[in-house]
Every structure is written in structure tokens, then in C-alpha cells.
C-alpha positions in Angstrom: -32.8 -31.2 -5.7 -31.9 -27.8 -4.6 -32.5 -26.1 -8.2 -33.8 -22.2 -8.8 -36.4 -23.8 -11.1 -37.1 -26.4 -13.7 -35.8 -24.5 -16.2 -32.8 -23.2 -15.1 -29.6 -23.8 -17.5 -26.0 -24.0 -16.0 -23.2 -23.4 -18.2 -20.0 -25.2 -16.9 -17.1 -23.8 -17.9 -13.3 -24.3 -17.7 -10.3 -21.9 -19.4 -6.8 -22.3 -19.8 -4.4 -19.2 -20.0 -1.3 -17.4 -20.2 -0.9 -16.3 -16.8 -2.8 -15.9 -13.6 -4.6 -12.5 -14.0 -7.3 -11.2 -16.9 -6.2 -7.8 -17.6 -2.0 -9.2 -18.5 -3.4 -12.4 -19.8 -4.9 -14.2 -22.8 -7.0 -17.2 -23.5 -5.6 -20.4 -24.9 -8.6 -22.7 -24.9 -12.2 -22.5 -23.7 -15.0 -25.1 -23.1 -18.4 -24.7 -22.0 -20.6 -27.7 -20.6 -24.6 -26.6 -20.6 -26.3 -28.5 -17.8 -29.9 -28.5 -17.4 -29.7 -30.1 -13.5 -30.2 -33.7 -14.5 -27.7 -33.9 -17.7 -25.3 -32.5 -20.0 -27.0 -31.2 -23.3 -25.0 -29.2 -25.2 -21.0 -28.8 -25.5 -18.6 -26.2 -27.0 -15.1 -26.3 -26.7 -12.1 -24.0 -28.9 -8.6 -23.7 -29.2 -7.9 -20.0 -28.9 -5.0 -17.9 -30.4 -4.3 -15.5 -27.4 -2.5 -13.2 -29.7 0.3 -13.0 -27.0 3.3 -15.6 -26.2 2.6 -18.7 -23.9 5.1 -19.1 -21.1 7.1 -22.1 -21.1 5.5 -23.5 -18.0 2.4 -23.2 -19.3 2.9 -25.2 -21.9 4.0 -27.4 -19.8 1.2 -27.9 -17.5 -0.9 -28.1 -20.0 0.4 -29.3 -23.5 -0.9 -26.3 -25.5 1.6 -24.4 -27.6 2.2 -21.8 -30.2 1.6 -23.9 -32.6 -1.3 -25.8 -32.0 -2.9 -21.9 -31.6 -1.3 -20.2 -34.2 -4.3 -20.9 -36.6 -7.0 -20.7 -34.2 -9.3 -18.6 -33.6 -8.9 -15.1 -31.7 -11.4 -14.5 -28.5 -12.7 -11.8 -30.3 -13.8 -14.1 -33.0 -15.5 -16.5 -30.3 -17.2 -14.3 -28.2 -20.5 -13.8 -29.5 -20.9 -17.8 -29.7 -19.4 -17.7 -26.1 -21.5 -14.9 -24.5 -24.8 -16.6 -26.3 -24.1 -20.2 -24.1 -23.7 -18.0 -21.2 -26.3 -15.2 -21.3 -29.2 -17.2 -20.3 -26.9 -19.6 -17.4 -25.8 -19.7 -14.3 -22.2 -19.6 -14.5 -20.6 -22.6 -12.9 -16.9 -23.5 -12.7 -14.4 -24.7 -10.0 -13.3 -21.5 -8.3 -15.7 -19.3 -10.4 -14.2 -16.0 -9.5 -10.5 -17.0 -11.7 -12.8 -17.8 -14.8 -15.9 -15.5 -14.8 -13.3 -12.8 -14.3 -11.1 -13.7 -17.4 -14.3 -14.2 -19.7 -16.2 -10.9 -18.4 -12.5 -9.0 -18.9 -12.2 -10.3 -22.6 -16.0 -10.2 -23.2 -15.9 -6.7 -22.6 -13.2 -5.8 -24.7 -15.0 -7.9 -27.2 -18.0 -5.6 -27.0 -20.1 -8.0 -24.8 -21.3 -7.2 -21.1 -21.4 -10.3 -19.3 -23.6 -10.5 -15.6 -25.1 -13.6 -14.6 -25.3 -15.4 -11.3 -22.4 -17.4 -10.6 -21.8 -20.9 -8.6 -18.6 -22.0 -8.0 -18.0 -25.6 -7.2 -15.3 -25.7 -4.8 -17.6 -24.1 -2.2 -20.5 -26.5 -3.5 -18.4 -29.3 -2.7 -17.0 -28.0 0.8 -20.9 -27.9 1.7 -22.4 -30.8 0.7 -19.4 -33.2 1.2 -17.8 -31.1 3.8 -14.1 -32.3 5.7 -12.4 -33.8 2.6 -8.3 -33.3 2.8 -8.2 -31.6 -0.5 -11.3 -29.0 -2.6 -8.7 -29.1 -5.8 -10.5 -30.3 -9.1 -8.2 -33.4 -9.3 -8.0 -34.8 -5.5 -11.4 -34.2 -5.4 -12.2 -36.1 -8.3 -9.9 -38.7 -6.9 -11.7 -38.7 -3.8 -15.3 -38.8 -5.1 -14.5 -41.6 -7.8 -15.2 -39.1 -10.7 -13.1 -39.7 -13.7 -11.0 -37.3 -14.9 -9.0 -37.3 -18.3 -6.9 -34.5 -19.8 -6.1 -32.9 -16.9 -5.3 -28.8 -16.8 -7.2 -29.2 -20.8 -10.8 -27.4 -20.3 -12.4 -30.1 -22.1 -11.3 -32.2 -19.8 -11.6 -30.3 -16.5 -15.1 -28.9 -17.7 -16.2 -32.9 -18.3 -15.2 -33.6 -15.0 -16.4 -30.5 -13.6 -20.3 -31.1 -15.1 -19.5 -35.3 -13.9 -19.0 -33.1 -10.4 -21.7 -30.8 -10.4 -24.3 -33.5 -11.5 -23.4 -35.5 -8.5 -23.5 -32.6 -5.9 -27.2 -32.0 -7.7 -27.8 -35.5 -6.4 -26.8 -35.1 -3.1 -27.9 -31.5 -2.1 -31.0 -32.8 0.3 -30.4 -29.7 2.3 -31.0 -26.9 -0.1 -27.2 -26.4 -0.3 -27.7 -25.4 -3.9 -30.8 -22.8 -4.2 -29.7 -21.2 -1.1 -26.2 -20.3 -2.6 -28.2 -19.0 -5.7 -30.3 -16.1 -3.8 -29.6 -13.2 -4.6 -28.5 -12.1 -1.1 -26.4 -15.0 -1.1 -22.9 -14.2 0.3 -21.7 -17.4 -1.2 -20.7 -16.8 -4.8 -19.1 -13.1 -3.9 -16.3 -15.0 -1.3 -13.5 -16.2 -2.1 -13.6 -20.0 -2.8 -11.5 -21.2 0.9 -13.3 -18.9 2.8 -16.2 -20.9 4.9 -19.3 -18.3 4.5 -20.5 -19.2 8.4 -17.1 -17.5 9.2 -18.1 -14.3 7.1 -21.6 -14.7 8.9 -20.3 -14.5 12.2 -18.3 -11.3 11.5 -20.0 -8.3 13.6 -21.7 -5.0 12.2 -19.6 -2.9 14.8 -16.2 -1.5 15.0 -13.2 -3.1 15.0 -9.9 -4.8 13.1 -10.2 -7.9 10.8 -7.7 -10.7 10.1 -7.3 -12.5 6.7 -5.2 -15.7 6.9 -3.6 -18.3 4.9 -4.2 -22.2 5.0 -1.3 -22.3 7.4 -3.2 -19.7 10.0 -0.8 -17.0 9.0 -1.7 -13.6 8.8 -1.8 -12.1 4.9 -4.1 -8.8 5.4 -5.2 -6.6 8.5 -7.8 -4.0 7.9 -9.5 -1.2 9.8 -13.5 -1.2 9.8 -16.5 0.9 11.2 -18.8 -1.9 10.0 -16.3 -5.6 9.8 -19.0 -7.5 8.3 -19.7 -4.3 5.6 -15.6 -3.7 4.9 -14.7 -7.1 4.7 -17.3 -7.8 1.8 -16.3 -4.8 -0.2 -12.9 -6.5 -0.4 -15.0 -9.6 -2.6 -17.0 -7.1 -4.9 -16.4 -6.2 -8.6 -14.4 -8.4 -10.9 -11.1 -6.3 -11.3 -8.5 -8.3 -12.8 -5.0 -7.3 -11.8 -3.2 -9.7 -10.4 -3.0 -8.9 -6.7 -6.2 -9.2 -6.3 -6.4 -11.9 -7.5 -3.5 -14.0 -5.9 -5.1 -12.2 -2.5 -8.5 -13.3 -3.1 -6.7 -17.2 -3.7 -4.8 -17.3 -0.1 -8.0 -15.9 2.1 -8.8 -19.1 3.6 -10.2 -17.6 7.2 -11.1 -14.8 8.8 -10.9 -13.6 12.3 -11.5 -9.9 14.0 -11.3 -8.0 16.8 -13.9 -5.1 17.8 -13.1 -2.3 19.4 -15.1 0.4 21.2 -14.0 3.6 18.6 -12.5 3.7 15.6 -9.3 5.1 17.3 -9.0 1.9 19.2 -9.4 0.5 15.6 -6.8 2.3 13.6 -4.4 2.1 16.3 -4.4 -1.6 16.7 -4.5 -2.2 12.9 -1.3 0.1 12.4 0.5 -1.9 15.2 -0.8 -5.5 14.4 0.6 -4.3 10.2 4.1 -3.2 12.5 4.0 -7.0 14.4 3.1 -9.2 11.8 4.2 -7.3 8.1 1.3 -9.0 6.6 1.8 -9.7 2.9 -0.5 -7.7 1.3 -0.5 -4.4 3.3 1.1 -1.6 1.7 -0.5 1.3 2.7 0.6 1.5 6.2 4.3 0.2 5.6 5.1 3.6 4.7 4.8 5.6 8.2 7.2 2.8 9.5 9.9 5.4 11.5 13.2 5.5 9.0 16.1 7.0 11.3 16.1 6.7 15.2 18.5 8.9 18.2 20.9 6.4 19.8 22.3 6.6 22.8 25.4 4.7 24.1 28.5 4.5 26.1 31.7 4.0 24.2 34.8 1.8 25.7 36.4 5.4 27.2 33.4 6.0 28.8 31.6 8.7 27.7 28.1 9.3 26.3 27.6 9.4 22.7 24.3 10.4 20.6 24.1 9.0 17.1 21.3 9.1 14.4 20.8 6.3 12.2 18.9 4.0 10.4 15.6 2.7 12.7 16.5 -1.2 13.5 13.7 -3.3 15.4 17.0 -4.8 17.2 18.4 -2.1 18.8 17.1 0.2 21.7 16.4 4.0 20.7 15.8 7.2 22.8 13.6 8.9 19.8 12.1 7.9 16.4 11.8 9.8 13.1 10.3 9.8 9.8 12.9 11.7 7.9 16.8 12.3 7.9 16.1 15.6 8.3 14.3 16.0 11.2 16.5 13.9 13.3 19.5 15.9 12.0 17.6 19.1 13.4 16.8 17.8 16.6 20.3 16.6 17.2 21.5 20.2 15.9 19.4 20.9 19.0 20.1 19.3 21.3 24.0 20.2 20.7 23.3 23.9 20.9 20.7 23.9 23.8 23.5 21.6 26.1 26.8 22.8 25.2 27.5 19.3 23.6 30.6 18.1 22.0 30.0 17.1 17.7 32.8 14.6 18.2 30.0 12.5 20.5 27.0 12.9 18.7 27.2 11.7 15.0 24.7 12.4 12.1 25.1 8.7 10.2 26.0 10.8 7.0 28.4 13.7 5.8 29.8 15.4 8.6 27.7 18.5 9.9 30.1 20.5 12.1 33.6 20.4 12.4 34.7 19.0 16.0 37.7 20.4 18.5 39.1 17.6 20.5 37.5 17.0 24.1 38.4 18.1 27.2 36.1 17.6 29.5 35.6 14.3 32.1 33.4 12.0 31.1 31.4 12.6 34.2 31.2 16.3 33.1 30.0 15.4 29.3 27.6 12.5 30.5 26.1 15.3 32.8 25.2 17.2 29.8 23.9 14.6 27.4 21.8 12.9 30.3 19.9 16.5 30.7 19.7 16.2 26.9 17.9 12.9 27.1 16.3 13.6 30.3 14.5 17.0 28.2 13.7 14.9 25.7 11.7 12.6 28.2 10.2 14.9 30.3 9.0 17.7 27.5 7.2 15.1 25.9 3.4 14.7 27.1 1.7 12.0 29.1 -2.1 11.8 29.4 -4.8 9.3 28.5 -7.8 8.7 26.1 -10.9 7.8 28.1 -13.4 6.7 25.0 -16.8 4.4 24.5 -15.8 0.8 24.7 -17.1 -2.1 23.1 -20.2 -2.1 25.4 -21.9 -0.8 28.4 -19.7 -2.1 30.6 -16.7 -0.8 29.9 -14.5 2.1 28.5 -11.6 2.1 26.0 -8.2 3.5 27.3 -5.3 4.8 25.6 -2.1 5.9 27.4 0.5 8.5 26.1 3.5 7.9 28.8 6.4 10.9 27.5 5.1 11.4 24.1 5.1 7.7 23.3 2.1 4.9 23.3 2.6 3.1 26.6 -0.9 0.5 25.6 -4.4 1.0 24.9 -7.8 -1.6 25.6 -11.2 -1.6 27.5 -11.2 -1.6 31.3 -14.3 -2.2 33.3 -16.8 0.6 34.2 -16.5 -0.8 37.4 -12.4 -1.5 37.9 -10.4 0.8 40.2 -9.0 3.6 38.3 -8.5 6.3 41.2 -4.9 5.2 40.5 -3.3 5.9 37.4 -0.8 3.0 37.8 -3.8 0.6 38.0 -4.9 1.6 34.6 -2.1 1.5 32.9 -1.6 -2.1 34.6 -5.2 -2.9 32.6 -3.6 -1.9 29.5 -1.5 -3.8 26.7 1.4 -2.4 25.5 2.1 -1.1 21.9 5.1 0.2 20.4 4.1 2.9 18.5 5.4 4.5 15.7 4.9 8.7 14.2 2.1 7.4 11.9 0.4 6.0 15.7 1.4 9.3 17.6 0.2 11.3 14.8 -3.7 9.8 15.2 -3.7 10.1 19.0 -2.7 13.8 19.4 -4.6 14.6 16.3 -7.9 13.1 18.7 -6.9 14.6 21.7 -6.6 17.8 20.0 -10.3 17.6 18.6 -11.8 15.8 21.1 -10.0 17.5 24.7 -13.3 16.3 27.2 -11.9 13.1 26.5 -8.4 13.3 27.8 -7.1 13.2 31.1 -3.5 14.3 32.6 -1.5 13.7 35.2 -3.2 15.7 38.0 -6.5 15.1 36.4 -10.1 13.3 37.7 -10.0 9.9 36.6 -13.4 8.9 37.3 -15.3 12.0 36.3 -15.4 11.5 32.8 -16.2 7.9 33.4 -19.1 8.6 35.1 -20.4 11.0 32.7 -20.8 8.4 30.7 
């Protein structure tokens, strides 16, 4: 019926706790169902004093309090009896991840090293009685006739848990069970939402991966030579702080994009973080561009320059990281075309004092437009010509005035004699200093690669 062996033991377990994450948590109860494939034969189940404070809403949820613990005992007092039952067992509970990794964390401080294959139930379930509305213990109890009593107590999740697994025992004609128990088995390392033929169809090539929510929304992008290899690493080791955690709760799909090099790669993960501010990227949120150069006609008519904060909303002529270095280039800019101070304004404390104006404002426009019109034309344009995600084509990525005009994979075969063409081929990205920073960093070390205006096209193309 899908079991490792005859002999095989399965220790069922179920936990309840003061919070959501081992290493800022304690233990309030624990019970442990041992399961030789055909029947429970053996039970444990404790009361424990988590030596902490239980949250209101715990209590709530699950009846335990202060002082029903208060004279329990302590995990530390448990453990050995605990980490006997589940030395010798597979480890079996519903979402496995949330409990093996409170019991390993508190085992080890307890002196105990737990590792032992685990099976977690939810997954079981979504394989052998696959399209179901709901994988939660209760509406799946519900939904599968299994009695349940004492709900959110883990004697009485663990007794419906073992009611569960004996049934899914039953069913398993197609190996469900022993194949989610190899040890090369994906299965019990993913997150319990996350279908595993998903995860199998992820490519060893790279590329930019997607992790979504039940709704389809986007909660993580990542960057990847290998997608299959990265996304896996996120899944490994039990740490126990609590974003991981939540994280590892919301994956419920996941969905990639290759690309031809891993340019390609961190360039469209820094500007799918910029579209879609997933929830759980930090890293990247920090190059986001913090000040921006305005330009704008007031009601007299003349030209202003102002730096500011960077707004999404609002159409700028130049971004910057700092305060500073957008003070400096205005500074400039003020210097280099006679500009007036009273038109160009800092955002801040005021820089230089200002003489009232006496040009036209066709005269003043004259000089600020030069001043934009340097800033335009100084700035580089040239393109990336790279591998691309096969034979057949080649990756692209255009630098129009010092700015990302769009990046992809054009065919070996299209028309690029014209440079308008290409960029036609291309989608557009708005990039930001953390983007610009990568693509002149490449074209610096990689100059056989880049073409300018002027430049053959198709001879590097064809070298390839």
C-alpha cells in the first residue's frame, strides 16, 4: 500500500504554540500518534509549560491557558521521551515543515539532534484525493467524513490526523506514498501548497522565477543560473525565524522566465521587484532612485529645474540615489549655463542666494533647454548583443541616452541592419541606478559585445 517496508513506524504528530515561528516561540501541548501503516499502536500526548506568556488569541483558539500549564511540564523535561517516539519514525503531520521545525528547534536546545524523513499530509492528500476546495485539517476532514473532536488541541488534531493518514494508506494504489519517501524525493522539502510537477517542470538554465500566492499574486522574484537548483535552496534547512516561515506558508505556485545570460536575468528581476514590489523582497528595494531632476514651466512662463523626492507619478529628466548627488549636478548645471538659482530649486535649505531675474523667458528657456539637451545627448547609447536562450536567437539590451530603452531575444535570422528595427523587437524597461549600474559594469568588461551608434550590427551576430 505504498509503504517503505513492513516495518516502517510513523509517528503522527500535532503541537500547539505560542506563536507562529520556533526560535520566538514555545510549546503548549504535544501529542504523538505511532502508526505502524495498518493501525495506531501507541499514544503520547502532554500539556507543556512553555515558560513564556500565551497570547490572548491563542488561548482563544485553542482553550489552553496559563493555568492549565502552570504545573506542567517544561519541553526540556519531555524531550528525551519525545525524541525516543520519534528517532526510529517517519515524521508525519499536516504541513510537516510548521511542526518538525518547532520540535527539531526545541530538541536541540534540549540537547537532542533530531533527522528523520518527514511526510506531510497535506501534500499526501492533494495526491491521492487531488481537486478538493480546501487541504486544511478541518475541511478536509469534513470532506472525507473523518471525525474530528477537539479541534486546534493536538490530541485531537493528531487523532484525526492518524484517522487521515490510515485512509490515504488505503487508497494509495499508485505508489503515492513510497515515492514521496525516496530519498531524492522533492516532496517533503516543498512547501505544503506548492504542486511538486510545478517544481519538476522548472528548467536547469538561466533565468527569473516567480513565487505566488493562492490569489496568483506575486510574493517573491529571484534571479537564478540554475531555476530548478535556486528555487530548491529556498526549501532547505529548518531555520525558524518567522519570515521564513510565513513565506514558505503563501508559496502556492511557481512560474519562471529563462533568459539567455545572467545579465538578461538580473535585469529583468530588478525591474519585475520595481513593477510588482513583491512582498518578500528586500534586497533590491534599496537601489530604488530617492531624488529625481524636474523640469517644468511655471504660469509666467519660464523654465524651472527642481530636485525632489523620486515619485512613480510624475515625469523626470534624471534620477538619483542620493541628495547629494542631485544637488551637485544641479550646482552644475547652474554654473556650466549661466542659470538663474531663483529657477532651479534644491527641495531643501536654500543653496545660493538668488538676484531677481531679468532676462525673457525665451532667453532663460534657451539656457535651461541646452542644460537638458547636455544632459540627453552626453549620456551614452549602445547595445548588448549576448547568447540568447537558444540557437536561434540572441539577447539584446539597449542603452538609448544613458537610460534602459528595453532588453529580450531577437531572432538570429530577423533584420537588424537597422537599429530602429531592433529596438522595435525589444520591450521596454524603466530602469533605475541599481539597473544602469549592471549594464555599464558589463559593457565595460565585456566591450566585443557592445555595439554603438555607427557600429556593425550583424558582425557580432554572425560570429556567433
Amino acid at each position: 500500500m505504498g509503504l517503505r517496508s513492513e516495518n516502517t513506524l510513523y509517528a503522527i504528530v500535532d503541537i500547539e504554540t505560542t506563536g507562529g515561528y520556533a526560535a520566538g516561540s514555545g510549546i503548549t501541548e504535544v501529542a504523538i500518534r505511532i502508526h505502524d501503516g495498518k493501525r495506531v499502536i501507541e499514544r503520547f500526548e502532554s500539556l507543556v509549560n512553555p515558560e513564556r506568556p500565551i497570547p490572548l488569541y491563542i488561548q482563544a483558539m485553542t482553550g489552553i491557558t496559563p493555568d492549565m500549564v502552570a504545573d506542567s511540564p517544561t519541553f526540556s523535561e519531555l524531550a528525551p521521551r519525545i525524541f525516543s517516539l520519534l528517532e526510529e519514525s517517519v515524521f508525519v503531520a499536516h504541513n510537516v515543515n510548521f511542526d518538525y521545525s518547532f520540535l527539531k528547534y526545541h530538541l536541540e536546545l534540549a540537547g537532542f539532534s533530531l533527522a528523520v524523513p518527514k511526510l506531510c499530509t497535506v501534500r499526501l492528500s492533494r495526491k491521492i484525493r487531488p481537486g478538493l476546495p480546501s487541504y486544511s485539517l478541518g475541511r478536509l476532514c469534513d470532506a472525507l467524513g473523518i471525525p474530528i473532536s477537539n479541534r486546534h488541541r493536538a490530541g485531537g488534531d493528531a487523532e484525526a490526523t492518524a484517522i487521515l493518514f490510515g485512509k490515504l494508506v488505503e487508497w494509495d494504489a499508485g505508489g503515492n506514498l513510497m515515492e514521496m519517501l525516496k530519498r531524492k524525493s522533492k516532496h517533503q522539502q516543498l512547501p505544503p501548497n506548492l504542486p511538486k510537477d510545478q517544481f519538476d517542470a522548472l528548467p536547469e538554465s538561466t533565468g527569473v522565477y516567480y513565487f505566488r500566492d493562492l490569489g496568483g499574486k506575486i510574493i517573491y522574484v529571484g534571479k537564478a543560473n540554475n531555476i530548478r537548483s535556486r528555487v530548491a535552496q529556498h526549501f532547505s534547512g529548518h531555520n525558524p525565524n518567522p519570515q521564513r516561515q510565513h513565506f514558505l506558508r503563501h508559496i502556492h505556485s511557481v512560474t519562471y522566465e529563462r533568459c539567455g545570460t545572467e545579465l538578461m536575468a538580473l535585469l529583468l528581476e530588478a525591474a519585475e521587484i520595481k513593477r510588482h514590489w513583491p512582498a518578500y523582497n528586500r534586497s533590491l528595494k534599496r537601489f530604488e532612485p530617492k531624488y529625481a531632476l524636474y523640469a517644468y514651466e511655471d504660469h509666467a512662463g519660464y523654465l524651472r529645474l527642481a530636485i525632489g523626492k523620486h515619485s512613480r507619478d510624475h515625469q523626470h529628466t534624471h534620477l538619483f540615489h542620493n541628495q547629494l548627488d542631485a544637488i551637485s549636478l544641479l550646482h552644475q548645471l547652474i554654473k556650466q549655463f549661466n542659470l538663474h538659482p531663483q529657477y532651479c530649486a534644491f527641495g531643501g535649505p536654500k543653496q545660493l542666494m538668488a538676484k531677481p531675474i531679468t532676462d525673457a523667458p525665451e532667453i532663460h528657456n534657451q539656457r535651461v533647454q541646452q542644460a537638458l539637451d547636455y544632459l540627453a545627448n552626453e549620456l551614452p547609447t549602445f547595445a548588448i548583443f549576448d547568447r540568447g536562450r537558444d540557437e536561434t536567437e540572441v539577447s539584446c539590451v539597449w542603452v538609448e541616452n544613458g537610460k534602459l530603452h528595453g532588453m529580450g531575444h531577437i531572432s538570429q535570422s530577423a533584420d537588424i541592419s537597422n537599429p530602429e528595427a531592433i529596438k522595435e523587437m525589444l520591450t521596454p524597461y524603466i530602469s533605475n541606478r541599481y539597473m544602469m549600474q549592471l549594464i555599464f559594469n558589463y559593457a565595460q568588461k565585456h566591450p566585443s559585445k557592445v555595439w554603438r551608434p555607427g557600429g556593425n550590427t550583424s558582425s557580432w551576430i554572425e560570429k556567433q
